[in-house]
N, C-alpha and C positions, 0 to 999 in steps of 0.2 A: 869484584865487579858486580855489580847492581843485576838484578833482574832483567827480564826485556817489561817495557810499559803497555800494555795491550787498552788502559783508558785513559786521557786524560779528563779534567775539568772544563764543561766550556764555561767562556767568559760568563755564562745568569748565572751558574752555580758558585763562582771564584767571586761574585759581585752580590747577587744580590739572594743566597738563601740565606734560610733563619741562620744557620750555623757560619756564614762567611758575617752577616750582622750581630750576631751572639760574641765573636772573636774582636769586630770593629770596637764592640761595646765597652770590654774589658783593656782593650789596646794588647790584646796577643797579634804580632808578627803572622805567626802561620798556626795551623790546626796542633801540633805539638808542644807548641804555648800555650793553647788552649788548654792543652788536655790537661797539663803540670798546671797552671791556675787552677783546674778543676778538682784536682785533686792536694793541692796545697792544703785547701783549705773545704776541706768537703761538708759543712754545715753554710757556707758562705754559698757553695756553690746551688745546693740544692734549695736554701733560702732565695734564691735569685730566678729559680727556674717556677718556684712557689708564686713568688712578683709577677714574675713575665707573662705564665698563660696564667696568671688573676683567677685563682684558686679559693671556691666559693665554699667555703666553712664558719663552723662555728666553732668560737674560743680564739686564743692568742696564738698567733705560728710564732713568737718571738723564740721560744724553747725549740732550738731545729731539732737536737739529739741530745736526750735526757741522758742516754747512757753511750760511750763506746765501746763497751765488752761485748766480744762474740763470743759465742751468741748472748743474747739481751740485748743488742741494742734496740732502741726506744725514740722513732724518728715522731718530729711532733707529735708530745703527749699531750698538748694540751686545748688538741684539735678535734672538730666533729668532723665530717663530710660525705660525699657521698659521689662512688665512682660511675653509677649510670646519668648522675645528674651532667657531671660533666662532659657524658656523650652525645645527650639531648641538649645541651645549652649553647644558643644563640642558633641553632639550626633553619634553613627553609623549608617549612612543613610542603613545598612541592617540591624541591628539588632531588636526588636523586640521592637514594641512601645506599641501597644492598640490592646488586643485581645477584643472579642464582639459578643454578643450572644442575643436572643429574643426568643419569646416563638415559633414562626412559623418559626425561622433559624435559623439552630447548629453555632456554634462557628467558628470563623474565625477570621482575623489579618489582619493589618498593620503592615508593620517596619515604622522605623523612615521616611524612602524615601519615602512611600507612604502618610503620613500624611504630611509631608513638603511640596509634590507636590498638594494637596486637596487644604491643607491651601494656597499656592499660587493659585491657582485656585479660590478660593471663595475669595481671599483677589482682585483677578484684576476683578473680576467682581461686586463687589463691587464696589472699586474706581470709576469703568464704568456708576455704578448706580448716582456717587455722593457722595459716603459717604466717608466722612473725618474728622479730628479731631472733636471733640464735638459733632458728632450724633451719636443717639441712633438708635442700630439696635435691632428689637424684637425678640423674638425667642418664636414659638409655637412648639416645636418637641420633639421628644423622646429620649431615652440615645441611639443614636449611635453616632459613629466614624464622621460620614459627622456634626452632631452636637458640635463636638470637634474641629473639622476645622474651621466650621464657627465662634463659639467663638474664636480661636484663630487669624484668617482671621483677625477680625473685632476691634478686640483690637493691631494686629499690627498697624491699619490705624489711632491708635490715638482715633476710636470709642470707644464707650461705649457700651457693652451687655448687656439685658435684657432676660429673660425665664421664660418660664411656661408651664408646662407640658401639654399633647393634654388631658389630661383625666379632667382637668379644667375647665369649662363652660363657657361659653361666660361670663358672666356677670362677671368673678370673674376676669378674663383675662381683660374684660375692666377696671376693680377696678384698678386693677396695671398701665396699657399699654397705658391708657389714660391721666396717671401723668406726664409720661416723652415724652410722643410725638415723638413715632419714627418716622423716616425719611423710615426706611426699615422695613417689618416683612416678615421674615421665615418663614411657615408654613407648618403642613401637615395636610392631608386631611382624615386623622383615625389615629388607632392604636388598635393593637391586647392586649385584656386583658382575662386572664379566661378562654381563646380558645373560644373567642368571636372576631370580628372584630366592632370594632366601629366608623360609619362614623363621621367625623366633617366637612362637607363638607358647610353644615349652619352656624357651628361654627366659620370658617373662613370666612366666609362671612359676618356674624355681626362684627365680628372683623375691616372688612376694613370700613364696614359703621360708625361703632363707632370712629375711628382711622381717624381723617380729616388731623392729619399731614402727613398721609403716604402719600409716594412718588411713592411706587415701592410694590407688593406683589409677593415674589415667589411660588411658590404651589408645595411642595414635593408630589407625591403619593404614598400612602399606601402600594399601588399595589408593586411598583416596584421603591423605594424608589432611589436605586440607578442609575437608567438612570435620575430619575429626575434631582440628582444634576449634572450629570454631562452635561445633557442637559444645566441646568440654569448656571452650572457654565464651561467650558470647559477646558482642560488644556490648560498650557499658559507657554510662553516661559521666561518668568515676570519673576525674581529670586523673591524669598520671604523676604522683606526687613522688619525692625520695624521702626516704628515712636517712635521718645522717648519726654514722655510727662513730666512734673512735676511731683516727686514724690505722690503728691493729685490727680492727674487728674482722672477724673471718671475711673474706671476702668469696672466696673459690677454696677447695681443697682438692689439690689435683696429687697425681700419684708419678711413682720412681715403678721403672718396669716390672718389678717384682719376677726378675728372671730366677734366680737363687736365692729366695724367701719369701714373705711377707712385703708388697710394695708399700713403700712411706708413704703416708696420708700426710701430704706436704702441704700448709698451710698459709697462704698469703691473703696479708691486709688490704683494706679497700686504700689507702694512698699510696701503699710503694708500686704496688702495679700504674697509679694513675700518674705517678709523677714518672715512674720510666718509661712508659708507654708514649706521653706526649713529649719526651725528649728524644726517644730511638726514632719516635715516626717522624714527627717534626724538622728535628735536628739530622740528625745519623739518615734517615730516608730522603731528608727534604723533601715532604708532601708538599703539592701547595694545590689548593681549591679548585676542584675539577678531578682531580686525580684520582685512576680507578686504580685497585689494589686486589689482586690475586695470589692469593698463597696457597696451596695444594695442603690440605690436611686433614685429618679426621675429627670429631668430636671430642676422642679420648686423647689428643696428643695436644703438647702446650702451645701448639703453633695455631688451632684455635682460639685461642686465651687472645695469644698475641697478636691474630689478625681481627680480630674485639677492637680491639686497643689501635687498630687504624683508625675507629669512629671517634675517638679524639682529636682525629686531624680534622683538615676541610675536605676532607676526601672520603669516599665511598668504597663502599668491599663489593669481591666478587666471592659466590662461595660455590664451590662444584660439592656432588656427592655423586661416586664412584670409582672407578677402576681409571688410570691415567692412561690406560695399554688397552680401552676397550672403546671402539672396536679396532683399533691402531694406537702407537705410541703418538698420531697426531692428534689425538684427541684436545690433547692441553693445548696443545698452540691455535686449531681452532676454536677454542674459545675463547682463546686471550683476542685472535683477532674479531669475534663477534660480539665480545665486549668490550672492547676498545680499553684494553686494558693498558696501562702505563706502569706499573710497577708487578712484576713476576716473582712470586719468589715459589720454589719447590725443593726439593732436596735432592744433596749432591747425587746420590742415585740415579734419579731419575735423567740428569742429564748425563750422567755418564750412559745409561743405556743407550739415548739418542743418539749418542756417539757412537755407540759398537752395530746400533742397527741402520746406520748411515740416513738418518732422520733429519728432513732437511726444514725448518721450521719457516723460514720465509717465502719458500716455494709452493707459488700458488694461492697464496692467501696474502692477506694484506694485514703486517705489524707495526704500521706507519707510528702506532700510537705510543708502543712499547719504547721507554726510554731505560728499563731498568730491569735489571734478573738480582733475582737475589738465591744464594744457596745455603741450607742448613741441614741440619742429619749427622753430617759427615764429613770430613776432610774432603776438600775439591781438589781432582787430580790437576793437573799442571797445566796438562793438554785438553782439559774442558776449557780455561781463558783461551787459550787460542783459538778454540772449536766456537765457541758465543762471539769473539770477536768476528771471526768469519763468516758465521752464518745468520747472524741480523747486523753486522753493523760495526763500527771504530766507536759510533758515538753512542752504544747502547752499554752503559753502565752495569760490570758485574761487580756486585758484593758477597763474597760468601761471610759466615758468620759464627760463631762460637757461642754456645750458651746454654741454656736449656730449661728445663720442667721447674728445677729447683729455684732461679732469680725470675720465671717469666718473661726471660727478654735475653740479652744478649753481653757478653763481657768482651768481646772485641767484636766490631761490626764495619758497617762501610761508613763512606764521610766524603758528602759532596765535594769538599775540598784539594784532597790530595789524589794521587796518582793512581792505579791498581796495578801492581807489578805480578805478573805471571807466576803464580802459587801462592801468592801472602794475600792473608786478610790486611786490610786498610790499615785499621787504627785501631786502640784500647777508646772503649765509649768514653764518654764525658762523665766524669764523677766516679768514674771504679777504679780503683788503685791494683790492675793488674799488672802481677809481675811476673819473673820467673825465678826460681830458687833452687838451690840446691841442695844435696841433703843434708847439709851445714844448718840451713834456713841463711844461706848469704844468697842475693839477689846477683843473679849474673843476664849479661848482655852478650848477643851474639853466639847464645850457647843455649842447648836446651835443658828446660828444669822442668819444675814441676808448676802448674798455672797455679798460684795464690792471688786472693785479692785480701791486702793488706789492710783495707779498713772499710767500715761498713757502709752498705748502700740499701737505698729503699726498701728494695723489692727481695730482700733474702728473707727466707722464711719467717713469717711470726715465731712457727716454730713445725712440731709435727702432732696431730690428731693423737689423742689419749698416749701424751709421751710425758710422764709426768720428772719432773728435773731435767727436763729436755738432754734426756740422756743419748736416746737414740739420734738425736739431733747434733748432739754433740759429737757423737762418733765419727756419725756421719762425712765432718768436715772440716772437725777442731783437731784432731786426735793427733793427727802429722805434727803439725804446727799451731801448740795449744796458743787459742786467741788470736790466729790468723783461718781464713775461708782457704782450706786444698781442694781443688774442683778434681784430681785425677784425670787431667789431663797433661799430655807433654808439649814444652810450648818454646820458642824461641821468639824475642822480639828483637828486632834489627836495630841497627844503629841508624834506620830512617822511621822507627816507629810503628812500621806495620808487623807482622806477625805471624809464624807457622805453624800447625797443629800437627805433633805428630802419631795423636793416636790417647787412647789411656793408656797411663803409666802403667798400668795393673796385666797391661798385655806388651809390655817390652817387649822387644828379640833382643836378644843377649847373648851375643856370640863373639868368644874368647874375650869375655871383658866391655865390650863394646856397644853401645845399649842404640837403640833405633826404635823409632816408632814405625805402628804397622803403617803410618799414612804412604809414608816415603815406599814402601815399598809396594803397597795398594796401586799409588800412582805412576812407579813404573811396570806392573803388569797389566794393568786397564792400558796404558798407552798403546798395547797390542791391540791389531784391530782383530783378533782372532776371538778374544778372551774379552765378557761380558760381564762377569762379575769375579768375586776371589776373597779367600780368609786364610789368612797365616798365621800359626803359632810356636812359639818355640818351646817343646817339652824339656825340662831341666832336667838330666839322667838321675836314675833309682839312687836313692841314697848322696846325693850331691858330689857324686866321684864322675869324670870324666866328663864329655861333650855330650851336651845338649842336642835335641833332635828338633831339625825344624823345618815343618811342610807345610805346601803352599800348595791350598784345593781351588781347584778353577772350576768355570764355569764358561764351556767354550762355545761361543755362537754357534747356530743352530747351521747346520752345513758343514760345521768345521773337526777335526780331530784333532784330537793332542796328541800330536805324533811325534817321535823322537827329535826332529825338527824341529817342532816347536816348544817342547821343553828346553831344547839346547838356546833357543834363540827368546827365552824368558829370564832363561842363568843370566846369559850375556846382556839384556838388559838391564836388570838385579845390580850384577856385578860392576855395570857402566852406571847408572845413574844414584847406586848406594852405596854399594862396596861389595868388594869380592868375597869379604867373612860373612853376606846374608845372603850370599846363594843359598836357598833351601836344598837341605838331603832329598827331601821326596815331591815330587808333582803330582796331583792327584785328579781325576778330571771328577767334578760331581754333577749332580743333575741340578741344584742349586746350593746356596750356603744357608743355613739358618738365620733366621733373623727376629727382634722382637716385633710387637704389633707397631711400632714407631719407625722399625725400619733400623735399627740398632744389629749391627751384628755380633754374633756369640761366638766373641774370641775367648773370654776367660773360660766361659763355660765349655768349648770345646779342648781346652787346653785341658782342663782338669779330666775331661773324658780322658782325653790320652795316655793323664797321670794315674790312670786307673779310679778314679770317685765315681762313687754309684751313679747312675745317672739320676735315681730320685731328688738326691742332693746336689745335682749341678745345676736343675733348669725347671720351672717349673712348666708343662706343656700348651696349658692354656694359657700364657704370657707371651705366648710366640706367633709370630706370622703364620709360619712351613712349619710344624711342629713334624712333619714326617722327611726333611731335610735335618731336623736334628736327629730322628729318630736313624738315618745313615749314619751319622757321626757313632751314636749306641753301638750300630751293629760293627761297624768299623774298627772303632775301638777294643770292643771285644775280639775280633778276629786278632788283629795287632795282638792283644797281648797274648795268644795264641801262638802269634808265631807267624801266621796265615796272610799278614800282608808288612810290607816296607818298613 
């Protein structure tokens, strides 16, 4: 039996978005036609997306994909272009680009003319500095607009961007910033969190002492952020021109958590970001002209990259910088409704908090505008569709999504089209060949395996920062199934095409045989309205003899106790919505769960705590949100093996 439906399509979406005319065009029946046309033939497909939004380069696009080996592949080699050009191209220099907001300043705007004239501005005082094709400029700052500039400044010069958000620690900042060797770093000197102001004034200073390539440091202030740049950068009478590089040319070099080593200096070209970006926003979001776009993120996480890559659309961004919980969890919703936002997206977290602290988002304010949530991070529990269907609306579209740092975009996402059924994501994008597998490498349906994507697409690494034979590249994703993409995630796709995440594979529960992902079982302990957040792991016994140990640490709403009651009445949801073999051994109450700076929780690395591994070697501390939520797990563990607890 099917799912329950919590969205359907209205008739403009099933009639008339890019992706119901993208489907008329080809003569696909329905969106699952679509997808198999898309992926038939995936140089056909992406040559057509090249035609469609009329992709301004230089040289022949006849050559789509010079090579199909993963890795190596080689998407138009025989292309120039340039991905800010086509964020500035055909735009209304008044109409309305990037609204923008923080926790100590209300909301405000650019139009297109004033970000054009910034971006010129930081792009001639750049050049001035020296920086020109193939150098890396760093970026320590916050999500505003003068941040948008500078990233777009610095990628027209033919540079490469790099960031990390201010709330990042030195050290973790060196981890990345010391890979690629800028020439330039941005920086600012705090940033307000919590209605707190926190100096980094040290932080930028270890920064340049660590940093022996740097050239040039400029220093935003906290204070009064906006005289800085314009001090550092002045207007200029300079038109704002692009450099058009090879389709490969670095484009961003963004980074892998680096919770248990060295984070990947993960490298993406200026076209595969541009051609997936104007197919996920376009297609997969249906932008259409007017439409404002809010996505909850930091600096250092890719979901900045990808809320970039909305100015591809006809639609404009909203960018907040600060705490989503300060000075209430309604922070976010009023500003969705003071910027009249129409497409939301934040992460599964966040809405499941709203959930546990009975957070009522259209009470009192006005979300007339909001037609769309969108969710990523995390597996969305069950009972969030029902929760967004409820509390803005039948006709307010939720998509959660799948994807990450590594492609810059998404490998199963939403689709104006079809349905949303209660826990599944929508659909496999247009042009990725995602599948599920087993550990045969046979592809199976209706069953969960391991998420591969079978042949190559745009936006997957060039490759990885000073990785020579793209070795670590290779590990990374070929190793499983040489010359297929293993994302390490667990995944099932239905016999209607949409799709269930159950977690990474690398953090199974595995009990008598029987393999589960933590999603399934995340989602029926958040369904408790006692219980706020939660991390399970299953420790396989010493020496591979006997039953596995496996507990599940909560984090119980503020008022509430984990009382034998309601661990009893946790089993029994466990047991009813998974199976009776994942009841955990132990319940544990903590004060929160670990997590990385993305919002990533530390199941592996808590596992291996329990397996006794030093803690130096399971997590690195400055990689982490709560590093003193991991530092319970340490002392925990130690007791446990001790003897001293469950």
């Amino acid at each position: 039996m099917n799912p329950e439906i919590v969205w359907s399509p209205p008739p403009e979406l099933l009639e008339r978005s890019e992706m119901a005319q993208l489907a008329a065009a080809v003569g696909a029946g329905d969106y699952q036609e679509l997808w198999r046309w898309s992926v038939a033939d995936v140089e056909r497909f992406w040559r057509l997306l090249w035609d469609r939004y009329e992709i301004v380069a230089d040289g022949d696009p006849s050559a789509v994909l010079g090579s199909r080996q993963m890795p190596g592949a080689r998407w138009f080699p025989d292309t120039a272009l340039s991905y800010p050009e086509h964020v500035f191209r055909g735009k209304d220099e008044s109409a309305l680009a990037v609204q923008f907001a923080t926790e100590a300043e209300p909301l405000a705007s650019w139009s297109w003319g004033e970000l054009r004239q910034r971006t010129a501005a930081v792009r001639a005082g750049l050049r001035q500095m020296g920086v020109g094709r193939g150098d890396r400029v760093a970026a320590y700052l916050p999500n505003t607009p003068w941040t948008l500039a500078a990233f777009l400044a610095t990628t027209s010069l033919g540079a490469t961007w790099s960031s990390c958000s201010p709330d990042f620690g030195a050290r973790t900042v060196v981890d990345r910033f010391s890979q690629i060797e800028p020439r330039v770093l941005l920086a600012v000197d705090g940033y307000d969190f919590g209605g707190r102001r926190f100096d980094r004034s040290e932080e930028v200073a270890g920064l340049e002492a660590a940093l022996p390539s740097l050239e040039r440091t400029v220093r935003i202030a906290a204070s009064d952020p906006d005289a800085s740049w314009r001090s550092a950068f002045p207007a200029t009478g300079e038109p704002l021109e692009f450099e058009r590089v090879p389709f490969d040319h670095p484009l961003w070099i963004v980074y892998s958590s680096g919770t248990t080593g060295a984070p990947k200096a993960i490298v993406h070209g200026h076209g595969g970001p541009l051609l997936e970006h104007l197919k996920i926003w376009r297609l997969h979001h249906a932008l259409q002209p007017g439409d404002r776009v809010l996505w909850t993120t930091t600096t250092g996480w890719i979901m900045w990259n990808y809320l970039a890559g909305a100015l591809l659309s006809p639609a404009s961004i909203v960018l907040y910088e600060g705490s989503l919980t300060a000075p209430s969890r309604e922070a976010l919703w009023d500003l969705a409704a003071a910027a009249e936002v129409n497409v939301l997206g934040t992460g599964a977290a966040y809405i499941h908090s709203c959930m546990s602290a009975e957070v009522h988002p259209a009470a009192g304010r006005d979300l007339g505008s909001l037609r769309a949530v969108g969710s990523t991070g995390s597996p969305l529990a069950p009972e969030a569709y029902s929760w967004v269907r409820a509390e803005l609306g039948p006709e307010v579209w939720l998509s959660s999504a799948s994807g990450g740092t590594d492609i810059a975009s998404a490998f199963i996402a939403g689709c104006p089209t079809v349905p949303v059924y209660k826990g599944e994501l929508q659909a496999r994008c247009l042009g990725v060949d995602v599948q599920a597998w087993d550990e045969s490498g046979d592809e199976v349906r209706e069953a969960v395996g391991e998420l591969v994507v079978a042949q190559p697409m745009p936006s997957m690494p060039v490759g990885f920062w000073n990785d020579p034979g793209d070795e670590r590249y290779r590990d990374s994703y070929f190793s499983t199934f040489p010359g297929v993409w293993r994302h390490g995630d667990w995944l099932r796709i239905t016999e209607r095409g949409s799709a269930v995440i159950y977690g990474r594979s690398d953090s199974t529960i595995n009990r008598a045989g029987i393999r589960m992902g933590t999603a399934e079982i995340y989602a029926a302990v958040l369904a408790a309205p006692e219980i706020e957040d939660a991390l399970v792991v299953d420790v396989p016994p010493e020496g591979g003899l006997g039953n596995s140990w496996m507990a599940l640490f909560v984090v119980v709403r503020e008022g509430e106790e984990l009382t034998e009651e309601l661990s009893q009445e946790l089993r029994r949801r466990i047991k009813s919505d998974c199976s009776p073999r994942h009841a955990p051994d132990a319940i544990v109450a903590v004060a929160e769960v670990p997590r990385t700076l993305t919002g990533k929780l530390l199941e592996v690395p808590v596992k291996k705590l329990l397996m006794g591994w030093d803690p130096d070697g399971v997590a690195n501390r400055d990689a982490l949100a709560n590093p003193a939520a991991f530092d319970w797990f340490v002392d925990y563990a130690r007791r446990r093996a001790a003897g001293g607890e469950r």
